[in-house]
C-alpha positions in Angstrom: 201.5 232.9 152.0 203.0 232.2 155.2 200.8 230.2 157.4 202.6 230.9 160.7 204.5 234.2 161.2 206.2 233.2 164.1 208.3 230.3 165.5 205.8 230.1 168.5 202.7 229.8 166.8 204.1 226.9 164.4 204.9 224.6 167.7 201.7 226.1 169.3 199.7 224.7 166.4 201.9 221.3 166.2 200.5 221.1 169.8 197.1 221.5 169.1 197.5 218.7 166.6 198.8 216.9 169.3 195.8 217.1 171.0 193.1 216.5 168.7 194.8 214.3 167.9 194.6 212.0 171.2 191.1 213.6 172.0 190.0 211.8 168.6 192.0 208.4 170.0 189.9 208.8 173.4 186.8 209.3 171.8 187.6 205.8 169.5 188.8 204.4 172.6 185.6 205.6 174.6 183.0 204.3 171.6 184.9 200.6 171.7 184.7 200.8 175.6 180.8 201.0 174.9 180.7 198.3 172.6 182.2 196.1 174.7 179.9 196.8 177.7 177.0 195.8 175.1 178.9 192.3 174.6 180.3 192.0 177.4 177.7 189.0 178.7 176.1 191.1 181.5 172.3 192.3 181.1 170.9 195.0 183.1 166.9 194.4 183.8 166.4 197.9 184.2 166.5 198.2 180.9 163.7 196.4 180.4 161.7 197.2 183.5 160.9 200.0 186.1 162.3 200.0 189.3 160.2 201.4 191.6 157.8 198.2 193.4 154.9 199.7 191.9 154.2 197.6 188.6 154.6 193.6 189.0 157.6 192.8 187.0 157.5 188.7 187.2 156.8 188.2 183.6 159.5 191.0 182.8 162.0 189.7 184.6 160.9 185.9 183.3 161.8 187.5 179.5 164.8 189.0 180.6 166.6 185.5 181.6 164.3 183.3 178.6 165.9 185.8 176.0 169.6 185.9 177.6 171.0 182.5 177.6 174.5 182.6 179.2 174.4 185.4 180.5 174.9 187.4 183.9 171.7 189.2 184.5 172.2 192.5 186.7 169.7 193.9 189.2 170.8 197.3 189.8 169.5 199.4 193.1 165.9 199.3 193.5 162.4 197.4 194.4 161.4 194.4 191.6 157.3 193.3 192.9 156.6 190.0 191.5 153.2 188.2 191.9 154.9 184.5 190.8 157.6 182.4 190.9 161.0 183.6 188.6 162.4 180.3 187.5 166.1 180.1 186.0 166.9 177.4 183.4 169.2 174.2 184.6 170.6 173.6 180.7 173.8 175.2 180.6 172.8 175.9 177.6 170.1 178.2 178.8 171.4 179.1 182.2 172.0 182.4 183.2 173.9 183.7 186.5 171.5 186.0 188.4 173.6 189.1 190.5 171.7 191.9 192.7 173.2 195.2 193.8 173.4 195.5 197.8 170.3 197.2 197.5 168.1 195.7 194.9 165.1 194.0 196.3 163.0 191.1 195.2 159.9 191.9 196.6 156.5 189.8 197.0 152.8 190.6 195.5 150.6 191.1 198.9 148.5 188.9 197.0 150.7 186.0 197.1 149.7 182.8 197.1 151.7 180.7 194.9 153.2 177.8 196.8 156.8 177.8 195.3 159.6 180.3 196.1 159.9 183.3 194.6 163.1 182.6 192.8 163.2 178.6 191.9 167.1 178.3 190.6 166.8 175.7 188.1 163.0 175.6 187.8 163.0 175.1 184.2 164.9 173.1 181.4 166.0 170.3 184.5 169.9 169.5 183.8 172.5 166.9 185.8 176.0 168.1 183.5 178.8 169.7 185.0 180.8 169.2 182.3 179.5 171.8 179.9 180.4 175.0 179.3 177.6 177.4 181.4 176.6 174.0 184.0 177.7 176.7 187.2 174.5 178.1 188.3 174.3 181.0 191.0 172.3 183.9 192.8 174.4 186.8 194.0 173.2 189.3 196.5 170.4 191.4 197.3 167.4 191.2 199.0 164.6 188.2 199.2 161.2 190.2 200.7 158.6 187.4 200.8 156.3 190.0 202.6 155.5 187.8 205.2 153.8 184.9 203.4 156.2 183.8 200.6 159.1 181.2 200.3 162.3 182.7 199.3 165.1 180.7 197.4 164.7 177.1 196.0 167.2 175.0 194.3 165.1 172.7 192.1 167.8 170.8 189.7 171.2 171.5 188.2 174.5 170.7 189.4 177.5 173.0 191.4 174.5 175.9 192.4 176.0 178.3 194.4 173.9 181.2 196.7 176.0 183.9 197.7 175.5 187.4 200.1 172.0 186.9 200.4 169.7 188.5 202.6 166.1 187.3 203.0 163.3 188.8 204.8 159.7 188.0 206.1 159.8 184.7 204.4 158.0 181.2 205.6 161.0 179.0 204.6 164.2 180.7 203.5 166.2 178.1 201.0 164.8 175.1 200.1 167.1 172.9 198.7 165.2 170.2 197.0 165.8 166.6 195.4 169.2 166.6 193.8 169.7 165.8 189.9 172.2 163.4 190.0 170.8 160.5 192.1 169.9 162.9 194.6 173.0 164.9 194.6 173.0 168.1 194.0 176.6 169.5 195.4 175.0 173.1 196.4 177.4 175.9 197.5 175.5 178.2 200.4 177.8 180.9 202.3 177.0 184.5 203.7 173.1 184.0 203.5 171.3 185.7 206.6 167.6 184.8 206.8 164.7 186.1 208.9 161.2 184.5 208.9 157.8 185.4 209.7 157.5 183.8 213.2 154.6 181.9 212.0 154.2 177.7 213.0 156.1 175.5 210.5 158.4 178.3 209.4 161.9 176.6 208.4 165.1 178.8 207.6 166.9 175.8 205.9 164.8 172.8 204.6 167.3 170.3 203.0 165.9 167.1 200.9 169.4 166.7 198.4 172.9 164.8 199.3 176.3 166.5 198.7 175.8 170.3 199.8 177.9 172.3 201.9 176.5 175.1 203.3 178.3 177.8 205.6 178.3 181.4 207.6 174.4 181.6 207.8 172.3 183.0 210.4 168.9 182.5 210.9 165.6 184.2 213.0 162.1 184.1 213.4 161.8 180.9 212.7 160.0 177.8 214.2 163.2 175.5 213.0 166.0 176.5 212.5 167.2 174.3 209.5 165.6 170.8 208.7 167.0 168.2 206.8 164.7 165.3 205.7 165.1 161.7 205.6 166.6 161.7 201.8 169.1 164.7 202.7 172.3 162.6 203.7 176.1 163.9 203.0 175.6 167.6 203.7 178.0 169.3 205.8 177.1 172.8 208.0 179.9 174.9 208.9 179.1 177.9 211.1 175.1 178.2 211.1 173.2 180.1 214.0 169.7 180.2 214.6 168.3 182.0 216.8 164.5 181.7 218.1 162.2 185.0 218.6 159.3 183.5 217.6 156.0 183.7 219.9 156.4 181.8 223.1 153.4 179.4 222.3 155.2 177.4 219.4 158.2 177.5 221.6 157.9 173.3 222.4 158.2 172.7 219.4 160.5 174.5 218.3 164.5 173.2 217.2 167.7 174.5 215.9 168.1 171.6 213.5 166.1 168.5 212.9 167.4 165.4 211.0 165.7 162.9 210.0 168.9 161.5 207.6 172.2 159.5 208.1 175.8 161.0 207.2 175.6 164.5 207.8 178.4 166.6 209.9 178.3 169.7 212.1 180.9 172.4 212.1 180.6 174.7 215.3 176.8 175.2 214.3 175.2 177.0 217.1 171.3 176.5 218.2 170.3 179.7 220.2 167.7 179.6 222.6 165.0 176.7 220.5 163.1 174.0 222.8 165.1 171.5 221.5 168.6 172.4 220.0 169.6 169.2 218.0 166.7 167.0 217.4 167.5 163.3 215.1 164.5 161.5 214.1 164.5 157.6 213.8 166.2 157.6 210.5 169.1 159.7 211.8 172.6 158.0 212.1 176.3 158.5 211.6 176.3 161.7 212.2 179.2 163.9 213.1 179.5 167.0 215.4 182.0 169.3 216.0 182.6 171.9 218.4 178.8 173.1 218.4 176.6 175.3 220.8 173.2 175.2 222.1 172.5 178.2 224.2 169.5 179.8 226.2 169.8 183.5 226.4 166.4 184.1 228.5 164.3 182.4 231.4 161.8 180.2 230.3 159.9 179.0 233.7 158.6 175.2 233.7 159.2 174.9 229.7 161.7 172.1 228.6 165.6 172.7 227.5 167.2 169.7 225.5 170.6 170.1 224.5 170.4 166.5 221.9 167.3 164.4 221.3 166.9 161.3 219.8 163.2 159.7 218.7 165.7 156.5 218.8 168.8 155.6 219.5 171.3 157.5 220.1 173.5 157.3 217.2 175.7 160.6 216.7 179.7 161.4 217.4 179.6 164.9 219.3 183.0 166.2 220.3 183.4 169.4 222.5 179.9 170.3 222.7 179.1 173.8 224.5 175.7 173.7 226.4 174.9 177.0 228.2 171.4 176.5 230.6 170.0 179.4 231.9 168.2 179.1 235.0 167.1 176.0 237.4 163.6 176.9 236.8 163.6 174.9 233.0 163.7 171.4 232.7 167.6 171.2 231.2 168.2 168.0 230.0 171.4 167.7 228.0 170.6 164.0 226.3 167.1 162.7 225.6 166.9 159.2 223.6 163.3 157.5 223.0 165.2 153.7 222.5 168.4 152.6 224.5 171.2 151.8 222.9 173.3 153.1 220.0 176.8 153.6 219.1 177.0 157.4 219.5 179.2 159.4 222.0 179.3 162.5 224.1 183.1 163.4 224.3 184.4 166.4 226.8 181.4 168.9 226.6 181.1 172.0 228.5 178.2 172.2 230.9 177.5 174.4 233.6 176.3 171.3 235.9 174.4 173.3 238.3 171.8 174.1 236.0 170.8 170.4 234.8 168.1 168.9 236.1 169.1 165.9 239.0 167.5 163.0 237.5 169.1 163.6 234.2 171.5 160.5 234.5 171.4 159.6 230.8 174.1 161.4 229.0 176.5 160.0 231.4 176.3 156.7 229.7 177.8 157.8 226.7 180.1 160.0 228.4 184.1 160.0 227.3 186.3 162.4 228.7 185.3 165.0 231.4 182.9 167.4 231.6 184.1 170.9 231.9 182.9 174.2 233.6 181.9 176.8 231.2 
């Protein structure tokens, strides 16, 4: 029996071998692809959890990263309520790498009360190695929702943590980076984090007590001060951060773009916007370096007070290039307060618009090298 009775129809079917052929290759192809997303080290929670901000998820998500050591743990598009603290592991041999979609939201319990942060990076299994395999810890994008009364991020041990594309909202301190693991030292990584508080007193954006972190492109609101480093947090270096103060008008004096209370630490064209006070060094504070910063007013504030630099004692600090930007003659604009005299610091060509500074401000001109230029 002839199976083909024509020419044509032989090639035709030859063809449709052809085909099956590579539809059965795809199909092998498209089952190996899917194996590989299994194994490929990255663990989607919302396979394990819903989505929707309706049902805490703390101890959910808590399972998720216990259970998947060395892995990168995906939060897809969505709202994740949690009632206590997540906490990652600092063993490399337990970390995981925690990444959020744009639009994937860690959201705080109204019931909060928990005095931690809601994500504690390196909360459990402490670690100083940066050596093994799995020792670089992160948190990659998202959202931070601290519904007004929570903390946001903390950095609690581990070495080389990075925090990445952040957004945090309505929280009462943003990052806390705390005691380093290695003699203090914790060599932290912060870039692209924008952070707005909850305009309550004592609200921090940044509160720094660790050595060795760089931290970069960040800007900060709503907060009583802007970022804070304590007497232990020496060796950090701040490229590019702005805070900005909308807070109420009655914490306003006491209110301040950065305080430092530590020694070593350098400025990078950091900009304070519109606080009390817009550098403030405690007595501790020394050998400090800055670079091309800003401290602005944007608004009248009658009678209240407008320090550019202040010193509880002596001034100690190297500022090159400073811009200062008063607003009106009706504040008290002081560009350099110091509580001892003395010190080996320096105010080297700033920018100030002259007019605006108060007349018995005579005090920054004695550590005054170079000019001072018009805005």
């Amino acid at each position: 029996m002839t199976l083909f009775r024509t020419k044509e129809c032989r090639i035709f079917a030859e063809k449709l071998t052809v085909v099956a052929g590579l539809v059965f290759a795809a199909a092998e192809v498209s089952s190996a692809s899917a194996a590989c997303q299994v194994n490929d080290g990255v663990v989607s929670v919302a396979d394990f959890m819903p989505t929707d901000g309706k049902v805490d998820v703390s101890d959910a998500i808590q399972r998720v990263i216990d259970e998947h050591p060395n892995r990168t743990i995906w939060f897809p598009d969505g709202t994740y309520l949690i009632s206590k603290p997540i906490c990652t592991p600092a063993d490399p041999k337990r970390s995981v790498d925690l990444r959020l979609s744009n639009y994937a939201v860690l959201k705080a319990a109204s019931g909060w009360t928990n005095s931690e942060a809601m994500v504690r990076l390196g909360g459990i299994h402490p670690a100083n190695n940066i050596r093994l395999v799995g020792s670089c810890y992160s948190f990659t994008g998202g959202v931070i929702d601290g519904s007004g009364v929570a903390k946001g991020i903390s950095i609690d041990s581990g070495r080389e943590t990075k925090v990445r594309d952040v957004s945090m909202k309505f929280v009462s301190i943003g990052l806390h980076i705390k005691r380093g693991a290695n003699n203090n030292s914790s060599d932290c990584d912060i870039s692209d984090v924008n952070i707005v508080g909850n305009k309550k007193p004592g609200s921090i954006g940044v509160l720094i007590d660790a050595c060795d972190n760089t931290l970069a492109n960040m800007r900060i609101a709503d907060m009583q001060i802007g970022v804070k480093l304590t007497r232990s947090a020496s060796a950090n270096l701040m490229r590019n951060l702005h805070p900005l103060y909308t807070s109420p008008m009655d914490q306003y004096d006491d209110s301040a773009g950065f305080v430092d209370d530590s020694r070593n630490n350098s400025y990078d064209r950091c900009y304070s916007d519109h606080f009390s006070t817009g550098f403030l060094f405690g007595r501790t504070a020394g050998n400090t370096v800055m670079d091309a910063c800003i401290v602005f007013w944007y608004a009248p504030t009658k009678g209240r007070r407008h320090t550019a630099v202040k010193c509880e004692g002596r001034f100690l600090a190297q500022v090159e290039n400073m811009q200062i930007g008063f607003k009106d003659t009706e504040a008290v604009n002081t560009v350099l307060d110091i509580g001892e005299k003395g010190g080996c610091g320096y105010l080297r060509d700033p920018r100030i618009n002259m007019g605006l500074v108060r007349k018995d401000d005579t005090v920054y001109k004695e550590y005054l090298q170079g000019v001072v230029h018009a805005p």
